[in-house]
C-alpha positions as CSV (number, residue, x, y, z in Angstrom):
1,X,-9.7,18.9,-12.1
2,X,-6.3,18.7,-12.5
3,X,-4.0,18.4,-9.4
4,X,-2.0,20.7,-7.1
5,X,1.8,19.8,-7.6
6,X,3.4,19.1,-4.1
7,X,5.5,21.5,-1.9
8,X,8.1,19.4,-2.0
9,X,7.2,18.2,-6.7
10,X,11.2,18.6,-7.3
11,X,12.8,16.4,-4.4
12,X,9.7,14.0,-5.5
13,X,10.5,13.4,-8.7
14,X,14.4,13.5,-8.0
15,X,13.8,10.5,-5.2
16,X,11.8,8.5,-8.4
17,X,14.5,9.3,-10.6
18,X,17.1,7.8,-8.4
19,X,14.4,4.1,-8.0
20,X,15.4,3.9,-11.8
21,X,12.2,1.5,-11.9
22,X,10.2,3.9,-14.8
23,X,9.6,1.7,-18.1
24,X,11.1,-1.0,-16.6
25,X,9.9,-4.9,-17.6
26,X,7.2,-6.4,-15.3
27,X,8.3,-8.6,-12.1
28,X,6.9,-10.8,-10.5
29,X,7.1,-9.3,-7.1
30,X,5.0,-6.3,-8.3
31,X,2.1,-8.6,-10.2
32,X,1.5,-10.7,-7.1
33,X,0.9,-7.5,-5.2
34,X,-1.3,-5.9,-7.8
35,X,-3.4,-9.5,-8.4
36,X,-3.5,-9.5,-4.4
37,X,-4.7,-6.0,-3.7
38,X,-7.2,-7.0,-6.5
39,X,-8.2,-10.3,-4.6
40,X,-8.7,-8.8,-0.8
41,X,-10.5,-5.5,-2.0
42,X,-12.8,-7.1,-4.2
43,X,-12.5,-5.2,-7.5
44,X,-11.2,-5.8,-11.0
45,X,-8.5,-3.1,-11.5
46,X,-5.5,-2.7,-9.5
47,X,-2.6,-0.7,-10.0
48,X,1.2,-0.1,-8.6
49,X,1.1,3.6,-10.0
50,X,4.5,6.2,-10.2
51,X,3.4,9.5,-11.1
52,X,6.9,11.4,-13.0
53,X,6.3,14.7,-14.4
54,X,3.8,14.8,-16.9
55,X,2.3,10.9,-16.6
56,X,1.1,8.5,-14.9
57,X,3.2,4.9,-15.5
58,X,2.0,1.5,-14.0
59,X,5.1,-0.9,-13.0
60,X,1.7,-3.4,-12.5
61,X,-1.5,-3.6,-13.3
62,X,-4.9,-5.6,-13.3
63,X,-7.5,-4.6,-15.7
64,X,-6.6,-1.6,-16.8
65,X,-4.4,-2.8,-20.1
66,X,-2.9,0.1,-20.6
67,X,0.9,1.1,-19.5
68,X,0.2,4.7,-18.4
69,X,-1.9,7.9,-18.7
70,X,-1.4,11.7,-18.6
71,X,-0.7,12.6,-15.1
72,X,-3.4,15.8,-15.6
73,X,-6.3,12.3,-15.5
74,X,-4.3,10.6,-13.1
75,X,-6.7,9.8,-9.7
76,X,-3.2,9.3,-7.9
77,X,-1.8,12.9,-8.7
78,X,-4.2,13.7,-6.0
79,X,-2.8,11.6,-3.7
80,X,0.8,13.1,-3.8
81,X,-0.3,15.7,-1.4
82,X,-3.1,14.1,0.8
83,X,-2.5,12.7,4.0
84,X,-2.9,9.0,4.0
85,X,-5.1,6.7,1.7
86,X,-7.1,8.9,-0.9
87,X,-10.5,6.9,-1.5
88,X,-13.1,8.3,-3.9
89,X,-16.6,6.3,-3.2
90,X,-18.4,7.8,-6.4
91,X,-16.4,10.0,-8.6
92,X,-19.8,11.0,-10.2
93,X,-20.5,13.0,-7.1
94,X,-17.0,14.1,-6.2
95,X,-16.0,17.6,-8.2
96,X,-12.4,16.8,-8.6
97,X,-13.2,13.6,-10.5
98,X,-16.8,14.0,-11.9
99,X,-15.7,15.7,-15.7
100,X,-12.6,13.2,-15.9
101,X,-12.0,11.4,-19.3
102,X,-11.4,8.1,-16.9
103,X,-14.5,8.3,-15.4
104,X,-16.8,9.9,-18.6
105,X,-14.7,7.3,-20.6
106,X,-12.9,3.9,-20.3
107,X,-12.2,2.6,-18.0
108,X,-15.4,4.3,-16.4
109,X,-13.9,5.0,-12.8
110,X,-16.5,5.3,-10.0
111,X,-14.4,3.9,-7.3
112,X,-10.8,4.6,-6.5
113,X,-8.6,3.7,-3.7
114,X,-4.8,4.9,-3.3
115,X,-2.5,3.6,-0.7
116,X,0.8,6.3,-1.4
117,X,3.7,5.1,-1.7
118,X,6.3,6.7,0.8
119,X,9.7,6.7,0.7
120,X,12.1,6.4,4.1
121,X,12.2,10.4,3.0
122,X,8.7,11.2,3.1
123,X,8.5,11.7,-0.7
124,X,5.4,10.6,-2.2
125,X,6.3,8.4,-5.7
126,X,2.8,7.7,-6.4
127,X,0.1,4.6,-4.8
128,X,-0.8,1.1,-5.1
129,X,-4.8,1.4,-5.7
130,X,-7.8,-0.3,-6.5
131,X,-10.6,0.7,-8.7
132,X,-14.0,-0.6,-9.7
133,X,-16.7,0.5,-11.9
134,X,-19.4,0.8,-9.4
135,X,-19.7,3.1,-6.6
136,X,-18.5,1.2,-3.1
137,X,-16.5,1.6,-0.2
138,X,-13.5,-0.9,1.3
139,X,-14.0,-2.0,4.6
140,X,-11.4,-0.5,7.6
141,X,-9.5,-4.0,7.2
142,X,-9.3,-4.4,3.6
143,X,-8.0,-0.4,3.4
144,X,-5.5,-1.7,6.0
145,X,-4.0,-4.5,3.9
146,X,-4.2,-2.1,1.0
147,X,-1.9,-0.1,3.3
148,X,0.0,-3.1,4.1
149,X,0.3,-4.1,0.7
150,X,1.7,-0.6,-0.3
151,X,4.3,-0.5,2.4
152,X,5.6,-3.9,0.4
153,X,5.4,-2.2,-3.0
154,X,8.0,0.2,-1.4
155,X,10.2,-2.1,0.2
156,X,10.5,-3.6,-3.2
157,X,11.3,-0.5,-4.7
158,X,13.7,0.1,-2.0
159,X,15.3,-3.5,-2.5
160,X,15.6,-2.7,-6.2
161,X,17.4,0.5,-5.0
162,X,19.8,-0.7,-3.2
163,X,20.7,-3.8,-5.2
164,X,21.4,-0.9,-8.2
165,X,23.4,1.0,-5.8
166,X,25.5,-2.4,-5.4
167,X,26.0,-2.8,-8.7
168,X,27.0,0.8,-9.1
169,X,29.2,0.7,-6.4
170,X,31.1,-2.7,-7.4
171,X,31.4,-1.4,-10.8
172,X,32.9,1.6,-9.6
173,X,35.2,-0.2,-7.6
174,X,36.8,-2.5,-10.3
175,X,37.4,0.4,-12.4
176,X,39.4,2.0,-9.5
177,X,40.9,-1.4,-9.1
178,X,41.6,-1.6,-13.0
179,X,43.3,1.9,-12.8
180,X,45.5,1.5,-9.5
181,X,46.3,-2.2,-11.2
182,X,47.5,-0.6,-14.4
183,X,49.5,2.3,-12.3
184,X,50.8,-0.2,-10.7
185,X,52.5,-1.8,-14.1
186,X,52.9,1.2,-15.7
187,X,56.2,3.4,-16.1
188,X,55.7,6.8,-15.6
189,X,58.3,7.6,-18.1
190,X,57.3,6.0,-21.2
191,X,53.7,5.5,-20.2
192,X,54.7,1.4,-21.3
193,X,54.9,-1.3,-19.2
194,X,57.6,-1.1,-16.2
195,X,59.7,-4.1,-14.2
196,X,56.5,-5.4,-12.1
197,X,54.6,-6.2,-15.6
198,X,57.7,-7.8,-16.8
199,X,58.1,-10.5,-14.5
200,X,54.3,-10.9,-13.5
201,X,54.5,-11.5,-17.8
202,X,57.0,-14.1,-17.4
203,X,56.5,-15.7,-14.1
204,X,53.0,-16.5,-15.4
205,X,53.9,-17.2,-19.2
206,X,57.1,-19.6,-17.9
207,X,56.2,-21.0,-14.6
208,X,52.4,-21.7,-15.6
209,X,51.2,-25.0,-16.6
210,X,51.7,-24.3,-20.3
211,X,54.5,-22.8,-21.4
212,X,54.8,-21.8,-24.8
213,X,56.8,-23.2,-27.4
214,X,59.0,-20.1,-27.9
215,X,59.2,-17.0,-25.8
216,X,62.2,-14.5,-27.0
217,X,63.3,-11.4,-24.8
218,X,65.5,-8.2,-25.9
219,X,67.2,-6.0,-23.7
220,X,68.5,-2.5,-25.2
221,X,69.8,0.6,-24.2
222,X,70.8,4.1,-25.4
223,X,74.2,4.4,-26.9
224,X,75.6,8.0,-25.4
225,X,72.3,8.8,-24.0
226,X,74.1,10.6,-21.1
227,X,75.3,13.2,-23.4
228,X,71.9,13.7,-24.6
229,X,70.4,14.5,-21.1
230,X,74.2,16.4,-20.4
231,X,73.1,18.2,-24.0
232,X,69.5,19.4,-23.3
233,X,68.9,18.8,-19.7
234,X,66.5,15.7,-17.8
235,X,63.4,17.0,-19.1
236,X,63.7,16.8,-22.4
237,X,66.0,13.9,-21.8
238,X,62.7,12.1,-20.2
239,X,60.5,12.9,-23.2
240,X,63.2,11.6,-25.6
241,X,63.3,8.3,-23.3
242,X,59.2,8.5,-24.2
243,X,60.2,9.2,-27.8
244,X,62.1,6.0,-27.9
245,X,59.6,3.8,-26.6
246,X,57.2,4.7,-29.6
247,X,59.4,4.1,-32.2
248,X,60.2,0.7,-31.0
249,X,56.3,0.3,-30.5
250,X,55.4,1.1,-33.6
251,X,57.9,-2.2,-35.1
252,X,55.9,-4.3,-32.5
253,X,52.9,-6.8,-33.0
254,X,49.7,-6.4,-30.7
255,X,51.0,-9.1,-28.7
256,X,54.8,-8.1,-27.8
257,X,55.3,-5.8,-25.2
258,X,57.5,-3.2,-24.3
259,X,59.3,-2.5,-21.2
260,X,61.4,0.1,-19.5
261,X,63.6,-1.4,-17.1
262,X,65.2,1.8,-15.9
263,X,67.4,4.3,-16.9
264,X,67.6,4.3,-20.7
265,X,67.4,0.4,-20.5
266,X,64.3,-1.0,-21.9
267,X,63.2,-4.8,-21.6
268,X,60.6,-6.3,-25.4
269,X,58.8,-9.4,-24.7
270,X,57.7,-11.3,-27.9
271,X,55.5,-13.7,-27.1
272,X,55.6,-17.4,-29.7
273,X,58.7,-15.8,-31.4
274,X,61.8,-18.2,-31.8
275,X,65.3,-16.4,-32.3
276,X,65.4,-16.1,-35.6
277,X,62.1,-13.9,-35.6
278,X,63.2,-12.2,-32.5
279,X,66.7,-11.2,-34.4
280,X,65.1,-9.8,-37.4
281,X,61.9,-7.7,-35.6
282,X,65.2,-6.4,-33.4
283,X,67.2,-5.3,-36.1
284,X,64.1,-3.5,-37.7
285,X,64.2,-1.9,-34.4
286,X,67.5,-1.2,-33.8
287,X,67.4,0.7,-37.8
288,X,63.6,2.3,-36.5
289,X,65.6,4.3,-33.8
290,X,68.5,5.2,-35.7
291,X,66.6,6.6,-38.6
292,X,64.4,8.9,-36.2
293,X,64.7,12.3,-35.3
294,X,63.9,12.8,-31.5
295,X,62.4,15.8,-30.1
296,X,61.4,17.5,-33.2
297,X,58.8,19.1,-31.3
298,X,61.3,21.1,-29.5
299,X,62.7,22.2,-32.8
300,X,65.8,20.2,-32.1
301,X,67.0,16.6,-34.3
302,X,68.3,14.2,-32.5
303,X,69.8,11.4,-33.8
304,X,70.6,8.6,-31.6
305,X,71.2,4.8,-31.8
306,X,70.9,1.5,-29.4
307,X,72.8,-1.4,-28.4
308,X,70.5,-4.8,-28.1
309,X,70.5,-8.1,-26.9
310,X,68.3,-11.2,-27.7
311,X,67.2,-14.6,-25.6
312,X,65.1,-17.0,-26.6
313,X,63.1,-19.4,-24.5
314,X,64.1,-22.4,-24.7
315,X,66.8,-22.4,-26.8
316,X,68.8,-19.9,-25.0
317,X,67.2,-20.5,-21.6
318,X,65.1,-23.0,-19.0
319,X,63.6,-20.5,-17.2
320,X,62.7,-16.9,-15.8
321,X,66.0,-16.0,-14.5
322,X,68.4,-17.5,-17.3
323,X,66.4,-15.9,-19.9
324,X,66.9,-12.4,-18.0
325,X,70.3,-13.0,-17.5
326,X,71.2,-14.0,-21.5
327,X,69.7,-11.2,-22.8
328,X,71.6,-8.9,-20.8
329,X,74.6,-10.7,-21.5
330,X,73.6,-9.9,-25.1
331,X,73.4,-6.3,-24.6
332,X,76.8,-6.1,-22.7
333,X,78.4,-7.8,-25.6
334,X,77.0,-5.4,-28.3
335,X,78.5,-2.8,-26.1
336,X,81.4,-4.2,-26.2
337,X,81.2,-5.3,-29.5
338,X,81.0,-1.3,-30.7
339,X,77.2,-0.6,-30.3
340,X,74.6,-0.3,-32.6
341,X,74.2,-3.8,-32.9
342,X,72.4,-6.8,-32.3
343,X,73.5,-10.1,-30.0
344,X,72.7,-13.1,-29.1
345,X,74.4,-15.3,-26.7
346,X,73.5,-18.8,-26.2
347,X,73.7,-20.5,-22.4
348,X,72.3,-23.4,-22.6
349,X,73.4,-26.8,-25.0
């Protein structure tokens, strides 16, 4: 006879859902209960058994050898809606039981006990029980450890719970920390890198306890980009600045990275790069911007151009701040210079 589903099936099966312990490996914890409820009750089977929707599945098992059975065989569906232990002393005599393929058939059932397993909810995921071949009945103290017993099957299952809600939770968390800590480097402009990157970049690649052999920065700028914005408003003036950034990007190694610095200024750090490498990978830039057409998608074609400057570490620099302060001084003197150039001025001997 196949068993009534419980008032409450959909919660049930929700509350094993959210145990995430179905066709999971076999632990230790589990076995020693199983191989105990086995010892104290006297009888060769025992089972931690979680009834989902149309099974049966045994997280641990002695003498039985299988995994799991159809729930419509399953002795335990009964005991989802009973009130306590469900104990069966002869399943030959007992009407629910008597026709079942577990009893007729391997493993030839004639006694059952189920101690349900309750969550703090009062949602029943299935029973820790004992079975035996011939027909008997448990003393009141061993069907009180089997209780006993049961209640530790579920604080296991509640352990394992929580220790995945841990895990979800920390997980969860770092990715919120990964995003706020690259909002926190990000321009909002260019959707690169902004100032706080670019001197976390240094300070660590310069100050560190290895610093490389070459680290080369370039500074550039917009030449008339004011008349731009004046031309076709901040808006579009902002998505031209975004515009920009890609082009130069798209001359760029994985490892360089780009930097606005504010304004129409940006900031390029190549990493290992001495000045010579740094000069030529600028001018490709500085002819990448000037051959573009910005904002086509607006149906407009702007041509612009950029004034640069270039430092490298060592040569042109001992640390953080001289480095800065020399590739700036190379921008100003392209500037001066005309635009649309490239410059490099050395500081140090």
């Amino acid at each position: 006879m196949r068993a009534q589903l419980p008032g409450n099936e959909q919660e049930r099966l929700a509350a094993l859902s959210e145990y995430d312990i179905l066709d999971t490996l076999p632990e230790a914890a589990y076995d020693d209960i199983t191989h105990l409820a086995s010892e104290i009750c006297g009888t060769p089977i025992a089972a931690v058994s979680l009834v989902d929707e149309d099974r049966q599945w045994f997280k641990s098992e002695v003498g039985l050898g299988v995994p799991e059975t159809s729930r419509e065989v399953a002795f335990c569906a009964h005991a989802l809606v009973g009130e306590g232990m469900l104990v069966v002393r002869d399943a030959h005599d007992d009407a629910r039981f008597a026709d079942n393929p577990l009893v007729t058939g391997d493993p030839k059932i004639r006694f059952y006990a189920g101690a349900p397993l309750v969550t703090p909810k009062g949602e029943v995921l299935g029973t820790l029980c004992v079975i035996d071949h011939v027909q008997r009945q448990l003393t009141e103290q061993q069907e009180q450890s089997l209780g006993v017993l049961a209640r530790q099957v579920m604080a296991q299952l509640e352990l394992r719970r929580l220790i995945t809600e841990q895990r979800r939770f920390r997980k969860q968390l770092e990715k919120a920390n990964k995003k706020l800590q690259t909002a926190s480097i990000t321009d909002d402009v260019s959707g690169f890198h902004n100032t706080r990157f670019l001197h976390q970049y240094l300070d660590e690649a310069l100050e560190g306890p290895s610093s490389p052999e070459y680290l080369s920065l370039v500074f550039f700028d917009m030449d008339g980009f004011k008349q731009v914005v004046d031309t076709h408003g901040h808006l579009l003036g902002a998505r031209m600045l975004r515009e920009v950034a890609e082009v130069v990007s798209g001359q760029l190694d994985p490892d360089d990275r780009l930097v606005r610095y504010g304004g129409d200024e940006y900031v390029v750090i190549l990493p290992r790069q001495d000045s010579d490498h740094a000069v030529t990978k600028t001018e490709h830039m500085k002819e990448a911007i000037r051959s573009a057409a910005f904002l086509a998608g607006e149906g407009l074609a702007v041509q612009a151009s950029a004034s640069f400057g270039v430092a490298t570490f060592p040569e042109d620099a001992k640390d953080k701040e001289e480095l800065l302060a020399a590739a700036d001084k190379g921008l100003f003197h392209s500037k001066l210079a005309g635009k649309d150039r490239v410059s490099r001025i050395q500081t140090t001997g």
